[in-house]
C-alpha positions as CSV (number, residue, x, y, z in Angstrom):
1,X,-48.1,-28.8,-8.1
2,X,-45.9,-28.6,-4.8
3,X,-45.5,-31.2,-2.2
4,X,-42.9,-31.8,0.2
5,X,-44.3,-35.7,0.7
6,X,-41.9,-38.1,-0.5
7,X,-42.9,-40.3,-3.3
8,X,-43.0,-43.1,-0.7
9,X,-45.5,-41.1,1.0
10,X,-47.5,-40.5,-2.2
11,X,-47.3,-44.5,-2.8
12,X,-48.6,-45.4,0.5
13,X,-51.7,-43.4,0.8
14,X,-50.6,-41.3,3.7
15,X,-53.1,-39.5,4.9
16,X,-52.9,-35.6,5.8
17,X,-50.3,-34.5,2.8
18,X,-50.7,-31.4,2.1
19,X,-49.7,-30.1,-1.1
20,X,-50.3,-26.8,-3.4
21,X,-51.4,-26.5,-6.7
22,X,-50.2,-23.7,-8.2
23,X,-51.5,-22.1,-11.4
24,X,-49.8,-19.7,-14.1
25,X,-50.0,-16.3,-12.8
26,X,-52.0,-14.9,-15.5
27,X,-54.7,-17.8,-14.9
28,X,-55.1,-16.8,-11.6
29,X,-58.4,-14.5,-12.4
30,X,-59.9,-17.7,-13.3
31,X,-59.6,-18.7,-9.8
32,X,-62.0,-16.4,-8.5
33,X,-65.4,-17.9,-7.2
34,X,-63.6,-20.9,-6.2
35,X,-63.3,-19.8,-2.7
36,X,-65.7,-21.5,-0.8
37,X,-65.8,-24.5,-2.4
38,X,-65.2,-27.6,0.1
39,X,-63.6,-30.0,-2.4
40,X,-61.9,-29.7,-6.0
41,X,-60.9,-32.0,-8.9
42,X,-57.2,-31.4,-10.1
43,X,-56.7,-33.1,-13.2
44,X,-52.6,-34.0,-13.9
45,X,-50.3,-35.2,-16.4
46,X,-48.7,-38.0,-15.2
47,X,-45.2,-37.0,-16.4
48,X,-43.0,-39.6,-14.8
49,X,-44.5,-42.3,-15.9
50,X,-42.2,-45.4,-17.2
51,X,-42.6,-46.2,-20.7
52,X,-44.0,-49.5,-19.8
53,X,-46.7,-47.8,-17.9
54,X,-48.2,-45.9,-20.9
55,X,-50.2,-47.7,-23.0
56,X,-51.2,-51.2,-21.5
57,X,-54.9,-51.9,-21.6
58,X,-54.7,-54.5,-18.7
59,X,-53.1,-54.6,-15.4
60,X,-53.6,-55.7,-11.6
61,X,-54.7,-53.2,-9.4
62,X,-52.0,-52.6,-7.3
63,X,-53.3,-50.6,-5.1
64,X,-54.6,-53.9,-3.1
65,X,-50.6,-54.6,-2.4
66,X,-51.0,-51.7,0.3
67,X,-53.7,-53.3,1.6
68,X,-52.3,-56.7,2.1
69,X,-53.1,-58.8,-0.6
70,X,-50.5,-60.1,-2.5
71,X,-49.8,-59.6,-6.1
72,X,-50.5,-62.8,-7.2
73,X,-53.8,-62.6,-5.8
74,X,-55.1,-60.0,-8.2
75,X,-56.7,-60.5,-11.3
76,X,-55.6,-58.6,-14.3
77,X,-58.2,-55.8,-15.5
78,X,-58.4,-53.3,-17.8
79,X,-57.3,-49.8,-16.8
80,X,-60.4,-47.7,-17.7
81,X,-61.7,-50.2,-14.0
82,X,-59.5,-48.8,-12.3
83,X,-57.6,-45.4,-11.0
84,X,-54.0,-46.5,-12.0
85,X,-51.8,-44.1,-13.1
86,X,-50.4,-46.9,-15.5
87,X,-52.6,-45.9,-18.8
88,X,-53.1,-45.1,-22.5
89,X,-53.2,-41.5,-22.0
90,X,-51.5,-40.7,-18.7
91,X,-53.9,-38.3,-17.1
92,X,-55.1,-38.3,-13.0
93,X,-57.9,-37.1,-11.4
94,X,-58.3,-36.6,-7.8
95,X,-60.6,-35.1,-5.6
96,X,-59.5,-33.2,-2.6
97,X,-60.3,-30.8,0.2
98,X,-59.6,-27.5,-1.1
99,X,-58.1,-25.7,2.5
100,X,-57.4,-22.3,1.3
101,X,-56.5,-20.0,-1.6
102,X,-53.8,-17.4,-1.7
103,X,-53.8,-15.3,-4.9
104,X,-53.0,-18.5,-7.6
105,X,-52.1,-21.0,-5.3
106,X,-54.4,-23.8,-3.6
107,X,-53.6,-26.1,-0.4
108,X,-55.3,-29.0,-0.8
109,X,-55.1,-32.0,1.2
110,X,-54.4,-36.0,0.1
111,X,-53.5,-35.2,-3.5
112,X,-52.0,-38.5,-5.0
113,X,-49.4,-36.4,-7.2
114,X,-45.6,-35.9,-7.1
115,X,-44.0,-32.5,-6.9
116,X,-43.9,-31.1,-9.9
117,X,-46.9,-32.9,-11.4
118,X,-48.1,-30.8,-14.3
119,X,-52.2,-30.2,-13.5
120,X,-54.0,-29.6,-16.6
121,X,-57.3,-27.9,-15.2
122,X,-59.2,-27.5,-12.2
123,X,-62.7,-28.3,-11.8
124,X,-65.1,-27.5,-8.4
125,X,-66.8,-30.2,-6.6
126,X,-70.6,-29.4,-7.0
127,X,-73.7,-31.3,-5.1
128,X,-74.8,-32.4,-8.6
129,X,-71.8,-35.0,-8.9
130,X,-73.0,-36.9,-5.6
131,X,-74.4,-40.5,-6.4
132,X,-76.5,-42.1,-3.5
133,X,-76.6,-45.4,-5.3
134,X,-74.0,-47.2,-6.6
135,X,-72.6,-50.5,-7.1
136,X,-68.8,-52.1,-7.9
137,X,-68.0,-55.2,-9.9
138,X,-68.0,-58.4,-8.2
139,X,-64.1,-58.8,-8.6
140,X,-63.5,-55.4,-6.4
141,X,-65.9,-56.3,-3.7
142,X,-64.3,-59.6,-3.6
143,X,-60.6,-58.1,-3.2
144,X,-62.3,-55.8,-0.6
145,X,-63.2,-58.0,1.4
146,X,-60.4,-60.2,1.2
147,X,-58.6,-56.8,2.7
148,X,-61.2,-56.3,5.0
149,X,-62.3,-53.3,3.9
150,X,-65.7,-52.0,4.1
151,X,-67.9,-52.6,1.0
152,X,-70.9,-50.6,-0.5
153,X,-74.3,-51.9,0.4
């Protein structure tokens, strides 16, 4: 995976980063029907992780930090609640816009990686994966409000 953001960049949610995922030449015919498709998962190993960040079963989500809240204001969850990076087995998903394909390389847009993130497969967004209703736990409605942030209905 290529990106020219800065890991500042990553961190803060920017929006509009661009980056390319890139796969193994000889993988690229199993890129073919993927054209087309508006939105793809890109699943990553997390290769940069601090030691401390593999393995703990509970943390704060951070993520709220960005948003204004302060740290102390979070509770402490555990980490299969939330989409930390920090983890037992450090592995990301994202979904993103899939803007183009040339030969084995993809631009996507708003992929949460660093440069040189491994990605460990590629999955296509399909209509099947859409949920109409859902709900969130009381604690992350709570904190998204606090940020003022919109909450499901």
């Amino acid at each position: 995976m290529h990106t020219s953001a800065t890991i500042d960049e990553i961190r803060s949610h920017a929006t509009g980063l661009e980056s390319v995922v890139e796969v193994f030449a000889e993988f690229e015919p199993a890129l073919e029907g993927l054209d087309g498709f508006s939105h793809i998962f890109v699943l990553g190993y997390f290769d940069r992780l601090r030691p401390e960040q593999i393995g703990p079963l509970k943390v704060k989500p951070k993520a709220f930090v960005w948003m204004g809240l302060k740290l102390e204001e979070l509770p402490t969850v555990g980490v299969f609640s939330l989409d930390s990076p920090t983890r037992p087995n450090p592995i990301g998903l994202s979904l993103v816009p899939l803007l183009s394909r040339e030969r084995n390389r993809l631009l996507v847009s708003g992929l949460d990686y660093f440069d040189g993130t491994p990605v460990l497969d590629i999955k296509p967004y399909q209509s099947n994966y859409r949920v109409e209703e859902y709900r969130l736990p009381e604690w992350r409605t709570k904190l998204l409000e606090k940020a003022g942030e919109r909450c499901p209905s």
